[in-house]
N, C-alpha and C positions, 0 to 999 in steps of 0.2 A: 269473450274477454278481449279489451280491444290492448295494442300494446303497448301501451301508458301504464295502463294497471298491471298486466306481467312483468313489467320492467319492476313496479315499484313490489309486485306481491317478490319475484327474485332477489331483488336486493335485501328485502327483510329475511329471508331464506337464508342468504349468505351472512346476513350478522348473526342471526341465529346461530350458525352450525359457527361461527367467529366465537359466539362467546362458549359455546359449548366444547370449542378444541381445545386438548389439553396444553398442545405444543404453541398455538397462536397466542391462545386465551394467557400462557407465561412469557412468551413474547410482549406482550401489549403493557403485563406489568415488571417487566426486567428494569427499567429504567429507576423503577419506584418500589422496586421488592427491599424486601428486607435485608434479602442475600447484597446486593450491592451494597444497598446502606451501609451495613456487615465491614463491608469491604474498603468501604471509605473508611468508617472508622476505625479499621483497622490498619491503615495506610496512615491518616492523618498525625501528622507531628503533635507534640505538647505546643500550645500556643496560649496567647492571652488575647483574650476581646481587643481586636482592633475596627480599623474603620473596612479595613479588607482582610477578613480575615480569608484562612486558605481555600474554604468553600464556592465563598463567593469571587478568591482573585480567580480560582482555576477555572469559573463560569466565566467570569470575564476574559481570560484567555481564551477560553475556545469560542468565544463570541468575535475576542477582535481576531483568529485567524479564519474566522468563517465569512468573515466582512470585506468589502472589495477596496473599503479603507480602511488598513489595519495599523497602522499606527497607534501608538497609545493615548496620545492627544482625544482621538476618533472615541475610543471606549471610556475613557473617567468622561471626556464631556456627557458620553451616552448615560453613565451612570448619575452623572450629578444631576440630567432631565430627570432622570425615571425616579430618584432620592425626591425629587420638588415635589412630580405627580404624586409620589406616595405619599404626601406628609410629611414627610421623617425632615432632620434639620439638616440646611444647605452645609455642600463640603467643597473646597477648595478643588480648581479643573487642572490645577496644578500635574505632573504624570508622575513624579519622585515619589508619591506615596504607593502607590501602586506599582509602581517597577522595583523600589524596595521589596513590597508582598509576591512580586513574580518571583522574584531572587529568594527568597524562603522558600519558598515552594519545593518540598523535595521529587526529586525524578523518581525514585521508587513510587509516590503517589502517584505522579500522570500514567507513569510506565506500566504498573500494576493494574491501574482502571482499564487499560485502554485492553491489556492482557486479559484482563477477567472478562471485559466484554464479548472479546473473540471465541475466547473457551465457552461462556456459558452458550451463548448462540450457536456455536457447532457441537455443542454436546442437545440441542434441543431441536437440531434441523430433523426435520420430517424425514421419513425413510425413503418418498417419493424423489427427495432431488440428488440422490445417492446416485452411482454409478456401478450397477452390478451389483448393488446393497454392500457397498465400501466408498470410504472417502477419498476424496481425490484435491491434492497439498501441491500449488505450482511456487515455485520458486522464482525470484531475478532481483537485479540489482539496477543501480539507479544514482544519479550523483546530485547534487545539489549545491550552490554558492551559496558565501556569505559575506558580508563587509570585509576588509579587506586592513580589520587592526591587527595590529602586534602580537597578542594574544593567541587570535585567530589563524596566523598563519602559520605559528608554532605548533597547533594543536594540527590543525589541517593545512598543509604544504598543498602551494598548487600546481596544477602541472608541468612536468618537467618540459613541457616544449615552449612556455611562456615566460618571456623575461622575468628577473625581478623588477617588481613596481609596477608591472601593464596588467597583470591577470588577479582574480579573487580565490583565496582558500577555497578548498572544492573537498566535500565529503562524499564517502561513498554509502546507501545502504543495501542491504540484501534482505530485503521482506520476506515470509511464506504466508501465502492467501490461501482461503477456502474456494474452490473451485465451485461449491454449491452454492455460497452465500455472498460470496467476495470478502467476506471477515477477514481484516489483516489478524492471523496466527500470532507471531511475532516478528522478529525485526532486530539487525544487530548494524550499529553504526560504528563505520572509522575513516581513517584518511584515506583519500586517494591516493594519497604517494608514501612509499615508504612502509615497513616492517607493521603486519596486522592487516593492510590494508585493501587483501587480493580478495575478490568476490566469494572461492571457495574458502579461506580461512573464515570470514564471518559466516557462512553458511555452518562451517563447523559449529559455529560458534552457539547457535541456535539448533543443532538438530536433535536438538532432547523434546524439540516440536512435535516430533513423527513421532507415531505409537506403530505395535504391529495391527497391520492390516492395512495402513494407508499406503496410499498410490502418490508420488511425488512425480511431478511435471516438471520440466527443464531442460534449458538450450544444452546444446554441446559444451559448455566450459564446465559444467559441473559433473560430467561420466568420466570423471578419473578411476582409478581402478580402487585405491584405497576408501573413497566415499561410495563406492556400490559396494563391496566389500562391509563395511559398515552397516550398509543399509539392510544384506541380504542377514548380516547377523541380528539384526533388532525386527525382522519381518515384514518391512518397509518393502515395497515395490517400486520399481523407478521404470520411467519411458521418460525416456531422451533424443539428443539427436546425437548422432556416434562423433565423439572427439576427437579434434583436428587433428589429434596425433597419429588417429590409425586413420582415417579416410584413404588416404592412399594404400591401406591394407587388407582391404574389403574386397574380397572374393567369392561371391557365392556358389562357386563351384566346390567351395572346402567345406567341412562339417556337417553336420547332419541338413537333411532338406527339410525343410516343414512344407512347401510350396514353393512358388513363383516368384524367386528374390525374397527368400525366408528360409532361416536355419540357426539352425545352435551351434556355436562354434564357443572355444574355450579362451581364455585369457591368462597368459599368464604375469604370473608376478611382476614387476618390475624389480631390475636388479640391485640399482641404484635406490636407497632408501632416502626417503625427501627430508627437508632439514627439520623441517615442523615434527614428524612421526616421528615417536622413540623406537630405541632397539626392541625393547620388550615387545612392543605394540609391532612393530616391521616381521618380528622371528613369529608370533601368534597370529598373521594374518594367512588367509588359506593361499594357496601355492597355484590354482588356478579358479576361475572365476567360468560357470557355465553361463553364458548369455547366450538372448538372441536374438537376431537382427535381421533387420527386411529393411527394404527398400519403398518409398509412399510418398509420392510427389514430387519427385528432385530431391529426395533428402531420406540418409539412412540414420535408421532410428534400432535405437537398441533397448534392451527391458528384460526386467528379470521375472516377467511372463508368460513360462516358457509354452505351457498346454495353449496347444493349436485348436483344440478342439470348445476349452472354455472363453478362452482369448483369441477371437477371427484378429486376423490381420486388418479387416474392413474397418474391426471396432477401434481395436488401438489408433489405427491410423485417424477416424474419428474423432477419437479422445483426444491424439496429439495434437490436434488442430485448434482444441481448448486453449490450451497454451497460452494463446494469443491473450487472451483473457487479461492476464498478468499484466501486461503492457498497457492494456487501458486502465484498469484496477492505479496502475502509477500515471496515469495520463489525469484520472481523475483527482489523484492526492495531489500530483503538483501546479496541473494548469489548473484544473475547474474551484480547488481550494487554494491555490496558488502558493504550493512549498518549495518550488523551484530554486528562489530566492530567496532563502529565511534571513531576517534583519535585526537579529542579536550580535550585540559586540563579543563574546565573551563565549568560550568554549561550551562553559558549564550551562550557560543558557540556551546555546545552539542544541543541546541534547534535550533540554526542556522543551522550546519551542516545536523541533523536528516530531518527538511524542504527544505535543499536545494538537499537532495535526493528525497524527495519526489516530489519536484518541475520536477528535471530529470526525474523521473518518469513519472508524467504526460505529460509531452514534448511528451516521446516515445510514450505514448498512444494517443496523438493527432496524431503523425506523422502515427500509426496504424489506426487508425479508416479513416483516409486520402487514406491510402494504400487498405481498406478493400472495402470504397467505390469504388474506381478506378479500383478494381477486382472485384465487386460486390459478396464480402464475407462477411463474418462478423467480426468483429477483434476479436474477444475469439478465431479463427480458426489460428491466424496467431501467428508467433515464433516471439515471445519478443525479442529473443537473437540475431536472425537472424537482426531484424530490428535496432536495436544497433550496432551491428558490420557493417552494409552498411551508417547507420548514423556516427555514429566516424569515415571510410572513407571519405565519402563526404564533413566533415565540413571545412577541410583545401581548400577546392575547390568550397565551396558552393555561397562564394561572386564573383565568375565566371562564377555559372552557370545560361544560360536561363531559362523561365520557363515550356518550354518544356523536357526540361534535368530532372527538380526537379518532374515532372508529371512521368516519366520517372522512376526515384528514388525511387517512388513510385510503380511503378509495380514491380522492384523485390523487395520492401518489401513484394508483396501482392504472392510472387511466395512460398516460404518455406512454409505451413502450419501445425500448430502442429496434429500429431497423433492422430485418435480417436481408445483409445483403453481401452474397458470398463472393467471392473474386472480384474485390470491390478495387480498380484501382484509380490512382490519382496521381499528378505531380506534384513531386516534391520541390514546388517552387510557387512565388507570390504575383499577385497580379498588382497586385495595389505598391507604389515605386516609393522606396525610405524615405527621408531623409538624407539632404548630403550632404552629409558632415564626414571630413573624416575620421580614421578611426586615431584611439590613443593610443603612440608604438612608443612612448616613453614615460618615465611617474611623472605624477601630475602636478607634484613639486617643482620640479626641473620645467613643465608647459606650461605652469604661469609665470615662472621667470623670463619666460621666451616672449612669453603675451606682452608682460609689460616692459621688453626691451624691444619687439619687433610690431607687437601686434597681432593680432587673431590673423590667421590663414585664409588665403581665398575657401570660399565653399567647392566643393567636387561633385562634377556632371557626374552623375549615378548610368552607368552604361546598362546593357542588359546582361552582360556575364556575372554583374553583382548580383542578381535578381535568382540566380540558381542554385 
């Protein structure tokens, strides 16, 4: 058999055993089950026939934040092409009717999809990309701008080091991903400045995420004593990096030894009760905490795993390295779908918009974890970006294709995979030279009255200490 024909007899092998898995084969139809359906309509507001109604505007939402021109101008002209090819009668390119129907749109519906997406996919992840045969939940936070109206600055204040009038309202979120699938969990949004707005409160704010038996991932700012405490009562596991507060109190000479820069040592209480905790909650929390803590690359890590003998130091230390994850997982939400910058006026929209990226988000990661079975990879292996550029293809063609074709679809998502390449480093500076313009150190109000009394400003030689 020469290997043309092996390639082509395996690949029929693998759709085979694709349609035959119980976990794939409900992967393939999550998008189109019933259970969603379910779930829209059970989100869905009362409405009346319109020209957008909320089906088709929340498709067209996630179309224009998937697009590299997202403007809304971009998606009704898209809709008023595809209205002509279909037949149907022409509609005004007008965007008022549509930013109306965005503005209906309730956030429980985006919020809920994007939620039920997360959940159904990690309650159907295969048992192989498990860790230890247990889930493993990273946590971090992340900020994002937005125009810069009246509205907006009141809901999200921007940072205290920036004048007023020079800088943009700036929100903070705090996500929890699936470490097996990359599935955004959930996600709780608020201001960067001011009362709600600290990374551990919204963490609070969502840890009804963890079930007992999960493994939660996370930098130092989240091993306070109170949220392990917490954790260790609802059966949650955590590996962290030990926080700033005791670093300088890390002795491995004290408490129990497990090994080599490895031991159990105790925590106690804090005295001072925090403002956010009640009294009830401060007098019921346990009076000292057993952790344990090793030492793994420059960096002490602590976990409420204690057995040395089920839990090596090697593993953990392994696992923590996962981590990293999270930070591309938001590297893809905001550069590769671009929510860095969301461009809603309007507080109540900015929450709309930031979910309806997140929503796209998980889409792609269904459509991965689809691709990763059918190659029998694992989806952390496979290129996010890759798989979005063959999906934004296909969509204009998807309501023509078989489901041989869309299985199909799927295998060259599952062909790119991303690079393993460990201690990878680079600088953090540009080669290619800006722009010299200066920058704006006063509101923009005040610099056009300047323009038309003085004149626009010489331009500025860009030296190379700008460049870093």
């Amino acid at each position: 058999m020469n290997t043309t024909s092996y390639a082509i007899k395996y690949q029929r092998k693998c759709l085979s055993n694709y349609q035959s898995s119980c976990d794939s084969y409900s992967f393939f139809n999550l998008l189109t089950s019933e259970d969603l359906l379910d779930k829209v309509e059970e989100l869905l507001p009362v409405h009346r026939e319109r020209l957008f109604p909320p089906t088709e505007t929340l498709s067209m939402f996630l179309a224009q934040v998937m697009s590299s021109d997202s403007s809304c101008q971009n998606i009704v002209n898209k809709s008023a092409v595809q209205r002509l090819t279909d037949g149907l009668p022409m509609n005004s390119t007008h965007t008022g009717g549509f930013c109306r129907a965005r503005k209906r749109l309730p956030l429980e519906l985006i919020k809920g999809l994007a939620q039920h997406l997360g959940n159904e996919l990690d309650q159907k992840a295969p048992k192989q990309w498990l860790w230890k045969k247990r889930k493993v939940r990273i946590v971090d936070g992340t900020t994002v701008t937005m125009p810069d109206t009246e509205a907006n600055k009141q809901a999200f204040p921007q940072h205290q080091e920036q004048s007023p009038g020079i800088g943009f309202p700036i929100c903070r979120i705090v996500g929890i991903t699936s470490l097996e699938s990359g599935m955004l969990l959930n996600a709780a949004i608020g201001p960067l400045k001011g009362k709600g707005g600290s990374e551990q409160r919204l963490l609070r704010d969502i840890q009804d995420t963890l079930h007992k038996g999960d493994i939660l991932l996370g930098d130092a700012l989240f091993a306070t004593y109170f949220f392990m405490a917490n954790m260790i009562d609802k059966g949650v596991d955590i590996l962290m990096e030990q926080h700033g507060s005791r670093q300088r109190l890390v002795d491995f000479r004290t408490g129990k030894s497990l090994g080599q820069r490895d031991h159990l040592i105790h925590f106690e209480k804090p005295k001072i009760r925090p403002d956010w905790l009640s009294e009830s909650a401060y007098e019921s929390a346990p009076d000292t905490l057993q952790i344990r803590e090793f030492k793994s690359k420059g960096k002490t890590i602590v976990t409420t795993m204690i057995c040395p003998k089920r839990y090596k130091k090697a593993d953990l230390s392994t696992l923590y390295t996962s981590r990293w994850h999270v930070e591309l997982d938001l590297r893809n939400i905001k550069t590769t779908l671009g929510m860095s910058v969301v461009s809603c006026k309007t507080p109540e929209m900015i929450l709309k918009e930031i979910w309806v990226y997140l929503l796209a988000y998980n889409l792609l990661r269904l459509l991965m974890s689809q691709s990763a079975l059918l190659t029998r990879k694992l989806p952390r292996q496979l290129s996010f970006k890759h798989c979005l550029q063959l999906w934004l293809w296909a969509l204009p063609m998807l309501s023509y294709m078989e489901e041989e074709m869309i299985v199909k679809l799927h295998l060259l998502m599952g062909e790119q995979q991303v690079g393993n390449r460990p201690g990878r480093i680079e600088p953090r500076s540009v080669k290619r030279r800006r722009k010299s313009y200066a920058l704006l150190t006063i509101p923009r109000h005040v610099a056009r009255t300047t323009i038309i009394k003085s004149g626009h400003t010489k331009k500025l030689k860009c030296s190379s200490s700008d460049l870093i």
